[in-house]
N, C-alpha and C positions, 0 to 999 in steps of 0.2 A: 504494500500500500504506500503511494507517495504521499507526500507532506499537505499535497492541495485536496487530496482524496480523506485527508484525517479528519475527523469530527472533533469541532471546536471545543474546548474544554465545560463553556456551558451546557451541549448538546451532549456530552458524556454525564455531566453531574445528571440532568435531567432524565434521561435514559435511566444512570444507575437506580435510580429514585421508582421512575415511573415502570417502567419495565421490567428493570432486575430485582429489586427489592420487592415490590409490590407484584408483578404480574408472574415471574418465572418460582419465585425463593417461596413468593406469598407469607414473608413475615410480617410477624405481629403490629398493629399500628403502634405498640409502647417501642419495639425495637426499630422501628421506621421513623417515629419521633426523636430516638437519642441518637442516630445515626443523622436526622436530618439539625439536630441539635449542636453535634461537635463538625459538620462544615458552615453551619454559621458564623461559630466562635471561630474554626480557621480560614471562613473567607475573610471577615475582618479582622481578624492577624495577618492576613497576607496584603488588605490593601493598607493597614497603616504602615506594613514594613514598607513597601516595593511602592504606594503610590497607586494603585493601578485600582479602577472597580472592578467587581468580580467578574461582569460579562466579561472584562478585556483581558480578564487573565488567563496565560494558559497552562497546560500541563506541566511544560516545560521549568516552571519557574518552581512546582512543588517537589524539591528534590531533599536529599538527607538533610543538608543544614536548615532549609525553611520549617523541615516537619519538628525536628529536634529543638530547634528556637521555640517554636509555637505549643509544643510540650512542654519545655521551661518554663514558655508563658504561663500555661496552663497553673502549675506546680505554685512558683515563686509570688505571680503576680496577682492572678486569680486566689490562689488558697486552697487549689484540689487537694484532693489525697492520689497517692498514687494508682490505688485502684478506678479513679474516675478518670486519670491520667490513661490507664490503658484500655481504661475502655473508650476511648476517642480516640486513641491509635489502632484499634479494630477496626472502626469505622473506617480509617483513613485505609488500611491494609486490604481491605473488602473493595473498595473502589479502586485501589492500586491494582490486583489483580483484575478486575474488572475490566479498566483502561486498557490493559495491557493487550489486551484480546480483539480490541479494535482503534488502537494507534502502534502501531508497531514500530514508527518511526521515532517513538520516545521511550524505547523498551529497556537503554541503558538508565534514563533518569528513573524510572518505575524502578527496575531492580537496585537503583543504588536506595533510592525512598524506601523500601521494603524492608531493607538492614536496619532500617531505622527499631531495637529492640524493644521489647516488653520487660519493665522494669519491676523487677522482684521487692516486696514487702515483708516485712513482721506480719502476720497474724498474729489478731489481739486475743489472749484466752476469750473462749465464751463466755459471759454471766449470763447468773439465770437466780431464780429466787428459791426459796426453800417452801415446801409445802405450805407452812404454816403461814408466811410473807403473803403467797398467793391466795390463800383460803380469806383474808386478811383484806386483801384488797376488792375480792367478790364483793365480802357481806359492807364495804364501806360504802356504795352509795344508798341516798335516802330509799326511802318508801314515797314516792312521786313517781311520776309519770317518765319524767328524763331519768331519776334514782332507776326503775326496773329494766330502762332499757341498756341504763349503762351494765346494772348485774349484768344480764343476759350478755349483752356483749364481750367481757368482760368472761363468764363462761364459757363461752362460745372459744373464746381466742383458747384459753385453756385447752378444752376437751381437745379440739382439733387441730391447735398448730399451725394456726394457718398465718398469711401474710395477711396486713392491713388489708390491702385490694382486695384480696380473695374472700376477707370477711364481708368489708364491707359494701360488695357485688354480691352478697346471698339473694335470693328474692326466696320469698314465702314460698314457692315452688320449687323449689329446691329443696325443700323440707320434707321429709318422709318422715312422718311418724305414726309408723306399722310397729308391728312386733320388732324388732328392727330396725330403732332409729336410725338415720343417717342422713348428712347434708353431703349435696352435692358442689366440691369447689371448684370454681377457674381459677387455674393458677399460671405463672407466668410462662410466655411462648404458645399462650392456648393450649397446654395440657390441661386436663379436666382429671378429677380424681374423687372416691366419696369417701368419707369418712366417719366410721361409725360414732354413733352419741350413746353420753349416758343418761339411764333412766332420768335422770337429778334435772340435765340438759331440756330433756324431751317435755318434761313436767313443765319447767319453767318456758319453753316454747309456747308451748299448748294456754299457758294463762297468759302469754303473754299475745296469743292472738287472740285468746277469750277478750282481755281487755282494750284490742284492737280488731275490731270485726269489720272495719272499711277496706283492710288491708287486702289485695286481691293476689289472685296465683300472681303473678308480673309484679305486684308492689316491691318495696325493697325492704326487708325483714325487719331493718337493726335504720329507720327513717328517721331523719331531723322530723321538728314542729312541724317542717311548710310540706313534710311526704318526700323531700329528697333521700337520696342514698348519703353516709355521713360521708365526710372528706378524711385523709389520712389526718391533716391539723387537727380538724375534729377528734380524731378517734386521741392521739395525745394528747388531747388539751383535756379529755375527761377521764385518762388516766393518772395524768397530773394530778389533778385534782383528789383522785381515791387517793394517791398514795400522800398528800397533803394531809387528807382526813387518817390515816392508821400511822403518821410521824411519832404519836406519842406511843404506842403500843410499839415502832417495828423504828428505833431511830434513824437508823444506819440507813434504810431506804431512801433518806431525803440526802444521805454524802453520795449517794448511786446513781445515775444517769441509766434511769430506768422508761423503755423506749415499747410501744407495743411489739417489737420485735423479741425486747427483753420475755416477753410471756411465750414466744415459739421455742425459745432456747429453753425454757424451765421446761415447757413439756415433753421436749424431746429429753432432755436429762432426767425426769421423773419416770419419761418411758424405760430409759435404758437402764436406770436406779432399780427399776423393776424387773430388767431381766428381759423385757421386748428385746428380741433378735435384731442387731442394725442394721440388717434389712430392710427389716419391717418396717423401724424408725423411718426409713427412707424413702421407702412408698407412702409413710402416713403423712411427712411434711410434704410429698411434693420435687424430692430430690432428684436431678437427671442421675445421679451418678453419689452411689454409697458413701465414695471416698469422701463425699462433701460429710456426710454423716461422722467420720472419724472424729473429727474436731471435738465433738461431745465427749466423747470416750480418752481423750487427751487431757479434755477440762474435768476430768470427772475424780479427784485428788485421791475420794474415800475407795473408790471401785479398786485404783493403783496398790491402795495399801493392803487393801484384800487378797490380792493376786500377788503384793509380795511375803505376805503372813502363809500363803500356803510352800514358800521355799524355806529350805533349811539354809543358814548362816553355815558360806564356806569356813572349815578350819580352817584356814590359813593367812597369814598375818603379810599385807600390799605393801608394796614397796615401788618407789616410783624411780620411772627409768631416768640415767642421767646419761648424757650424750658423752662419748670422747673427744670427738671430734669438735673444730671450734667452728665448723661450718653447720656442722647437724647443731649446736649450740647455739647458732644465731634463729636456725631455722625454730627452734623451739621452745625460744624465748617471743618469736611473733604472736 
């Protein structure tokens, strides 16, 4: 393909967008939104470096050091964390490969762009609460009308483990409650998954649409005053609030940066506390891939100490190696 034959850089962004993402890949509108989210941020890193608006700019110009600066940017100047650092270098890597397949004449700057790495983190231990913290937090809102929906919700995140969005996208029809409680979740990438309830749950369901009878199969389960679905802000801002109300009972709560994600990690912990197979843990959150589950089992301090109470203490008295050599000496003092 010659250079007059190559599609302009905005006929590729648009393409990528319209065609590839959306028509061919068919991903999610959340991952079409943070993909169309991190080329906003580096189309305007690219025109305040370079000058140029973005229809006028071309492929040509996003090569290793503009993507790596605009990273930087990301990091330093922004306030990212590194994890939202690479996830906009996905974005950019996806369209890299993309390009590449229909400008050929810019396939050295794509591959030098593509070097551009994915930069490795700490993972932070899991927190999560203790039984008692969470049992604690249920019974803290009033007896009102916003008091039972925040319980229930507030239940709900418990029993199932679910993510904000996932809870609160329940609708009333998603609710089976047969012999067999269970809700059905959408979870991120459009996985769908259901998850069994308990009686306690099912009970508190059931009064809570006795005392909501407008609420139709389509209504949204866990509704603000005006019948909307609550927003994530929402969902934190009235579990702030419980753990405000149980500070004098539960101190240490209020030194903790306790998040409704904070309640998907105690359930997965309480599961695995239990002896749930982490497997299973990982079908019930919603996990592509178990290893994500390990992290519990890492955080899990008492489970460690149990698995090293079943080894016998070697006889024998450690001794740490010393180097002879003044090169292995340098080396092992690094």
């Amino acid at each position: 393909m010659s250079n007059a034959a190559a599609p302009s850089f905005a006929a590729l962004v648009q393409e990528f967008f319209t065609e590839y993402l959306v028509g061919q890949r068919a991903l999610s509108p959340c991952t079409v939104a943070s993909y169309r989210d991190a080329f906003t941020l580096l189309l305007g890193f690219a025109e305040r470096r370079l000058g140029t608006s973005p229809c006028a700019l071309s492929l040509r110009v996003f090569d290793y050091e503009l993507i790596a600066a605009f990273l930087e940017h990301l990091e330093h100047e922004r306030g990212n964390s590194v994890r939202t650092r690479n996830a906009r270098l996905a974005a950019i890597h996806a369209f890299l490969k993309f390009a590449a397949r229909r400008d050929v004449a810019n396939l050295q700057v794509i591959s030098q762009a593509l070097a551009v790495p994915v930069k490795r983190f700490e993972r932070p231990m899991v927190g999560f609460l203790t039984r008692e913290q969470m049992l604690a937090l249920i019974d803290a809102p009033p007896t009102t009308w916003l008091g039972d929906r925040d319980r229930l919700l507030l239940t709900m995140l418990y029993n199932t483990g679910a993510r904000v969005s996932e809870i609160t996208g329940v609708r009333v029809g998603d609710v089976v409650l047969a012999e067999t409680a269970r809700v059905h979740l959408r979870g991120k990438g459009r996985k769908e998954r259901t998850v069994p309830l308990w009686p306690a749950t099912a009970t508190a369901i059931r009064a809570w649409l006795r005392r909501n009878p407008n609420l139709s199969e389509h209504s949204s389960l866990l509704p603000t005053r005006t019948g909307s679905p609550m927003t994530r802000a929402s969902v934190a801002q009235r579990l702030k609030l419980a753990v405000h109300v149980v500070a004098t009972q539960h101190p240490d709560l209020t030194r903790r940066s306790i998040s409704p994600h904070s309640i998907r990690h105690t359930t997965a912990m309480h599961l695995l506390q239990a002896g749930v197979d982490i497997t299973v843990i990982a079908l019930w959150l919603g996990h592509e891939s178990p290893s994500t589950t390990h992290l519990y089992a890492e955080a899990d301090l008492a489970m460690k100490e149990r698995a090293l109470a079943r080894l016998s203490e070697p006889g024998v008295t450690a001794s740490r190696y010393q180097p002879s050599d003044a090169l292995l000496q340098f080396l092992q003092a690094l």
